[in-house]
N, CA, C and O atoms as a DFTB+ gen file, in Angstrom:
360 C
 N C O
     1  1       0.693      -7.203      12.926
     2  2      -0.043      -6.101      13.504
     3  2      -1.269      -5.842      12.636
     4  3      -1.175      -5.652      11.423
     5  1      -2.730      -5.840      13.477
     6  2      -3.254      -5.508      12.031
     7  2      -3.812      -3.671      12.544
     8  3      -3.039      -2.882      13.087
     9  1      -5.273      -3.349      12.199
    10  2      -5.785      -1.702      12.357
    11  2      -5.690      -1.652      13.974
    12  3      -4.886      -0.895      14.518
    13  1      -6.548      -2.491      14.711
    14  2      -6.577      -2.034      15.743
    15  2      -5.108      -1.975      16.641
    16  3      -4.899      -1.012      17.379
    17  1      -4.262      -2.923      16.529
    18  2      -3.203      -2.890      17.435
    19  2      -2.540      -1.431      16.804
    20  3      -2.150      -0.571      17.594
    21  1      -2.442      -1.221      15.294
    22  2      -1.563       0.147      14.811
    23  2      -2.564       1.371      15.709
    24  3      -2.121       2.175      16.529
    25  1      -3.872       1.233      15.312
    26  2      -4.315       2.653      15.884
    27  2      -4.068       2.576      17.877
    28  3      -3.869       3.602      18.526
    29  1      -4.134       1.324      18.451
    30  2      -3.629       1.898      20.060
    31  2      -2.108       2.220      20.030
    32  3      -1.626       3.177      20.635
    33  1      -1.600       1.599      19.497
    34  2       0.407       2.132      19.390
    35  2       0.481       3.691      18.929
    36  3       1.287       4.432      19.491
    37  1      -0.478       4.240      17.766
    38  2      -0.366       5.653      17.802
    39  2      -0.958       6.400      18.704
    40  3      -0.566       7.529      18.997
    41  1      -2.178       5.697      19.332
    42  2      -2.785       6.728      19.937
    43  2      -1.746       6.743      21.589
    44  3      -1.516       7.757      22.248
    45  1      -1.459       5.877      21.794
    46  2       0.019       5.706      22.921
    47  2       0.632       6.799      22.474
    48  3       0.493       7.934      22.930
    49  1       1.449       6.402      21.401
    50  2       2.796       7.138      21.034
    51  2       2.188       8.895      21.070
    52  3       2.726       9.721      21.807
    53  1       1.126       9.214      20.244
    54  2       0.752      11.056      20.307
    55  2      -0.232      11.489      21.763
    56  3      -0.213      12.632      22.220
    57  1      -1.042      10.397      22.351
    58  2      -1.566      10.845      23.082
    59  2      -3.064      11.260      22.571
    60  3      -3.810      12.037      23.166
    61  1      -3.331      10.627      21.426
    62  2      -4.405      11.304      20.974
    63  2      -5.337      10.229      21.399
    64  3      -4.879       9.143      21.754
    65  1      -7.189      10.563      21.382
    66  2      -7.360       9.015      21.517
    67  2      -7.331       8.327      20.335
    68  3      -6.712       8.508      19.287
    69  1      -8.361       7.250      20.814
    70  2      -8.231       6.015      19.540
    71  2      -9.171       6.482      18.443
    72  3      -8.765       6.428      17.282
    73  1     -10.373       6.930      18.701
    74  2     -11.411       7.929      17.643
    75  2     -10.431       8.545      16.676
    76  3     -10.355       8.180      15.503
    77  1      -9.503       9.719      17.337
    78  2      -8.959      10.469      16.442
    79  2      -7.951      10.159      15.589
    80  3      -7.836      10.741      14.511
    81  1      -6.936       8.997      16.082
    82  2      -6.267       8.372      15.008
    83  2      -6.702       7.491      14.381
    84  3      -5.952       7.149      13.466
    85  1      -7.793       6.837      14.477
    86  2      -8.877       6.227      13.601
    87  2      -9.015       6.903      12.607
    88  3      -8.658       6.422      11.532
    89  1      -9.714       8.553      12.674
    90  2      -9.541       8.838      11.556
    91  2      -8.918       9.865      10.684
    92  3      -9.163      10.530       9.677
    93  1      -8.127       9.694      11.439
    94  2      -7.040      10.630      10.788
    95  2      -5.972       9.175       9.739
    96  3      -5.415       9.415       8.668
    97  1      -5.957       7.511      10.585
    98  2      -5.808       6.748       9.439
    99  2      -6.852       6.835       8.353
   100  3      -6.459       7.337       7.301
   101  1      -7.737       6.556       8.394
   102  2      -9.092       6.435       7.340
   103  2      -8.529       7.775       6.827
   104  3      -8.242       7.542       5.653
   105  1      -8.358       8.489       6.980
   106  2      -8.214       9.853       6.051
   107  2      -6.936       9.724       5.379
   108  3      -6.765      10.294       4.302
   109  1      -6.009       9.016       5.924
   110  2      -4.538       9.265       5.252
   111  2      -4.912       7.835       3.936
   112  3      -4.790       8.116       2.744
   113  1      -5.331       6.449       4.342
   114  2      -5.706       5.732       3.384
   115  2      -6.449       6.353       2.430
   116  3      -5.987       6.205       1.299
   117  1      -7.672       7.146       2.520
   118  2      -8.362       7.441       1.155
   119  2      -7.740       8.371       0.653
   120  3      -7.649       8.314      -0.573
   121  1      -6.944       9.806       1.492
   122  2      -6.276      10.107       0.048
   123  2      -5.082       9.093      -0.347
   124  3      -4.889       9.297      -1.545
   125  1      -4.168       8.068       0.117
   126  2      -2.855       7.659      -0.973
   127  2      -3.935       6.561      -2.003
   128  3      -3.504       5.999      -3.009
   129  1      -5.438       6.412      -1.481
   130  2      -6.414       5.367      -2.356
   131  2      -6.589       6.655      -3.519
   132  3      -5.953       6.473      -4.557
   133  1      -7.295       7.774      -3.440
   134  2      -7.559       8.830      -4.412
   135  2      -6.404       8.826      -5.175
   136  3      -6.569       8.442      -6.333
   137  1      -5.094       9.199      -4.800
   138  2      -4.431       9.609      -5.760
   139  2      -3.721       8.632      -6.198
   140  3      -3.280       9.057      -7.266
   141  1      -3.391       7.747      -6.067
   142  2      -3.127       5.851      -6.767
   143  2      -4.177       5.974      -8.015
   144  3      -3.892       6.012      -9.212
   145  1      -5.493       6.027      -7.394
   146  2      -6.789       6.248      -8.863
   147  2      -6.181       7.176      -9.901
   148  3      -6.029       6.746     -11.045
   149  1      -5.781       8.564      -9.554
   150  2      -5.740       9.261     -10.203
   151  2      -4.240       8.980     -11.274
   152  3      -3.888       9.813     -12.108
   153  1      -3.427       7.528     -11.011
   154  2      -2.107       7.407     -11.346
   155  2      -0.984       8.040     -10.750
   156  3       0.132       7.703     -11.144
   157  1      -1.149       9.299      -9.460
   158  2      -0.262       9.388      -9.215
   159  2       0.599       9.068      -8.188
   160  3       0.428       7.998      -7.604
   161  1       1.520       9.829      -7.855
   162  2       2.158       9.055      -6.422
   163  2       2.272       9.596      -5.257
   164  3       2.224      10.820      -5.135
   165  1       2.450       8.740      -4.170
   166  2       3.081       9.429      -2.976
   167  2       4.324       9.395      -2.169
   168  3       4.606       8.303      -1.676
   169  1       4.890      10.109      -2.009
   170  2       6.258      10.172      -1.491
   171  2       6.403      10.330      -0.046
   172  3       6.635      11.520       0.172
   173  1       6.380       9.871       0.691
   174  2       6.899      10.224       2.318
   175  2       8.233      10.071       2.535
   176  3       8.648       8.933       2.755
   177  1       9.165      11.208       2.512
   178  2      10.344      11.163       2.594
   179  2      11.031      10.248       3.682
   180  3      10.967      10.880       4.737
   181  1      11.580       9.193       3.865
   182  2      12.316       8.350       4.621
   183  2      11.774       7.667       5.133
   184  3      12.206       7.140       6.158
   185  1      10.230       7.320       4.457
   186  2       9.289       6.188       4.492
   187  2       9.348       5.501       3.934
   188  3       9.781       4.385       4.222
   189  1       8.738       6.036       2.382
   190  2       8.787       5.151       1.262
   191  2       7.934       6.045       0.146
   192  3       7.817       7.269       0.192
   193  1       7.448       5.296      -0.717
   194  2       7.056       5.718      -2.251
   195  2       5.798       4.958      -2.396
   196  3       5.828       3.753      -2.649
   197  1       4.840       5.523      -2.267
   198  2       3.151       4.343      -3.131
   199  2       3.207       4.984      -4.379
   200  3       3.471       6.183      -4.469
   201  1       2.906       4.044      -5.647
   202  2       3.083       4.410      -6.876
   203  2       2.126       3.485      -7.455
   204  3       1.812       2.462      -6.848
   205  1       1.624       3.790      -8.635
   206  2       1.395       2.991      -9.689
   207  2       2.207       1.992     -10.710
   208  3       3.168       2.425     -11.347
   209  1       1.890       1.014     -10.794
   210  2       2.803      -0.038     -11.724
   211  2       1.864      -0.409     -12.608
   212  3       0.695      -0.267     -12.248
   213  1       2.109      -0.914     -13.830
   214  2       1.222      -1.531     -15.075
   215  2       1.727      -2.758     -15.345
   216  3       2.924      -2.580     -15.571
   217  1       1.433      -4.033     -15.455
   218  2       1.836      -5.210     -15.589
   219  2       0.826      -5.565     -16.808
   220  3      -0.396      -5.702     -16.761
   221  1       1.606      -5.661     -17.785
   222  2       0.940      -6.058     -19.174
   223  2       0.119      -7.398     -19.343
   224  3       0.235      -8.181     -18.401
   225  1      -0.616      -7.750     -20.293
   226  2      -0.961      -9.022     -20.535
   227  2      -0.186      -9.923     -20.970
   228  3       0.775      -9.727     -21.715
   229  1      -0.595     -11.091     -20.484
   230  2       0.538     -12.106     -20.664
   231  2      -0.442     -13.217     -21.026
   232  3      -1.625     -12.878     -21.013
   233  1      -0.230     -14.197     -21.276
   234  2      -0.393     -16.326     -20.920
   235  2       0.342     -16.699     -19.850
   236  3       1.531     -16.598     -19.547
   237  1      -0.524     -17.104     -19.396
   238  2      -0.645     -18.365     -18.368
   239  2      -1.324     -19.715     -18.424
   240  3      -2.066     -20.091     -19.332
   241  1      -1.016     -20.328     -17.456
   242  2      -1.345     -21.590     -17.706
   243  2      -2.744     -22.290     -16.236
   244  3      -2.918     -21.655     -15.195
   245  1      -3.308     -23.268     -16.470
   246  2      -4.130     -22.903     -15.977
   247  2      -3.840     -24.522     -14.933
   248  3      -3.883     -25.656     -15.410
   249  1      -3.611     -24.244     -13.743
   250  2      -2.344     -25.435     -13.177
   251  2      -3.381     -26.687     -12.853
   252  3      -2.850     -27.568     -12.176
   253  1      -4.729     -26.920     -13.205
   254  2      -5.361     -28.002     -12.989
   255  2      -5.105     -28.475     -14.262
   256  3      -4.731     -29.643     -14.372
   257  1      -5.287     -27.523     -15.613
   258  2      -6.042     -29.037     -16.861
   259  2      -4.791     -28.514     -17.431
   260  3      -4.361     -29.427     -18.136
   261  1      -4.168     -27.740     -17.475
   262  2      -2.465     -26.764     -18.502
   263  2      -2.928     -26.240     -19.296
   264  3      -2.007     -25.893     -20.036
   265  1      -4.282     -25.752     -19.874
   266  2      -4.373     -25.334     -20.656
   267  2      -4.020     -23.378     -20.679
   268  3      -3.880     -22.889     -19.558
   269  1      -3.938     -22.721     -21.494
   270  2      -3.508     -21.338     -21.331
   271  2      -4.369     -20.877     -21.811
   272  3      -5.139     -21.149     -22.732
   273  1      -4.144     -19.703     -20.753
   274  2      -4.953     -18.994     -20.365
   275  2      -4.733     -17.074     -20.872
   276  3      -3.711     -16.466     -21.187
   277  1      -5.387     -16.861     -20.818
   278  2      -5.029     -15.030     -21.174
   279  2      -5.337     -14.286     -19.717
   280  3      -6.312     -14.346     -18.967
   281  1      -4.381     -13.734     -19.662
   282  2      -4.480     -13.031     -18.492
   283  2      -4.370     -11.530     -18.577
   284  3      -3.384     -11.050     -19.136
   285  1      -5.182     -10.848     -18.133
   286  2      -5.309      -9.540     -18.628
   287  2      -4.649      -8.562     -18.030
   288  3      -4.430      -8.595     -16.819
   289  1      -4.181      -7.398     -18.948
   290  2      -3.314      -6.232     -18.408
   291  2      -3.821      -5.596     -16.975
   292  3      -4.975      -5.953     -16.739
   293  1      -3.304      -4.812     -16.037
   294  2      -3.720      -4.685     -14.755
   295  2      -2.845      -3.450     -14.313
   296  3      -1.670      -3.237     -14.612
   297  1      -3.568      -2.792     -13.642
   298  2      -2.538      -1.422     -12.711
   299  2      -2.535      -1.989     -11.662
   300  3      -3.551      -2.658     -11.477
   301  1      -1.638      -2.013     -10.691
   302  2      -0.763      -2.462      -9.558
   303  2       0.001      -1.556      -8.231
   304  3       1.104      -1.094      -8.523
   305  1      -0.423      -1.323      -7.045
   306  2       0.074      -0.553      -6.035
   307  2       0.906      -0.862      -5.818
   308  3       1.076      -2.069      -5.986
   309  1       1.883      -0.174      -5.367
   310  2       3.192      -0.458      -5.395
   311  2       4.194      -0.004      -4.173
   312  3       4.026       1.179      -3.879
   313  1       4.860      -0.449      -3.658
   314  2       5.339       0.604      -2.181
   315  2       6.603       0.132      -2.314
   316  3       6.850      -1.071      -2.393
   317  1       7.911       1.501      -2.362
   318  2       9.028       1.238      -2.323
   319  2       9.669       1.903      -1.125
   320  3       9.919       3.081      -0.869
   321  1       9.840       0.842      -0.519
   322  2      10.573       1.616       1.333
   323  2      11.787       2.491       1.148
   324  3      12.665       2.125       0.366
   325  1      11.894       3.623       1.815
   326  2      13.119       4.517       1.924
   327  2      14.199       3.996       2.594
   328  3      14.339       2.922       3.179
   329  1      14.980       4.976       2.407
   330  2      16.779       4.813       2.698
   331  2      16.370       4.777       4.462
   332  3      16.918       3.778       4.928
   333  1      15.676       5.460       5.445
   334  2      15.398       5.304       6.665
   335  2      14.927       3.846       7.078
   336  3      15.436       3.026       7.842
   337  1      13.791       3.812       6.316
   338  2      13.116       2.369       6.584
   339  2      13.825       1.617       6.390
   340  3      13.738       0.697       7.203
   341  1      14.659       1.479       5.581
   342  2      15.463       0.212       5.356
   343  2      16.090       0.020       6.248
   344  3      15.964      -1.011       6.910
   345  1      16.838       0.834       6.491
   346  2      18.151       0.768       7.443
   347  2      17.882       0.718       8.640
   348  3      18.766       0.665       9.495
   349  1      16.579       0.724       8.921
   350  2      15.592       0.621      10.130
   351  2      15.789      -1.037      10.538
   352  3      16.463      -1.613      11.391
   353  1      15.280      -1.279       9.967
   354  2      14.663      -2.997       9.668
   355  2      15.955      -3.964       9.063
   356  3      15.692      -4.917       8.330
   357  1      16.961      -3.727       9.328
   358  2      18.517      -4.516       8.881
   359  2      18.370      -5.286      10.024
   360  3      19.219      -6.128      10.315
């Protein structure tokens, strides 16, 4: 599914048109984008969890010549599906 098929399935499902759940998505993405920046999280109860993760620096290898490589520390989005969703999708 990608934007456009999600925004006609909502605008079906509420009745709203396609303009308005357009941006009422665009609005729900930039704030869980704002507050991800800000490190913190979001919770949608029996959705799921967007969070921040930190994945440290490591070596790697570099799979054409093998030589290693440094790979640098990184913050990471993160989405952990709820007890609903899951049990949704079994």
């Amino acid at each position: 599914m990608n934007k456009a098929e999600l925004i006609a399935g909502i605008a079906e499902e509420t009745g709203l048109t396609r303009s308005d759940v357009l941006k009422v998505l665009d609005g729900f993405v930039e704030e869980v984008t704002r507050t991800l920046k800000r490190g913190d999280r979001v919770a949608l109860v029996g959705f799921g969890t967007f969070a921040v993760s930190k994945r440290k620096a490591r070596t790697g290898r570099n799979p054409q010549t093998g030589a290693a490589i440094k790979i640098a520390a990184r913050r990471l989005a993160r989405f952990t599906p709820g007890k609903q969703l899951k049990s949704a999708i079994k």
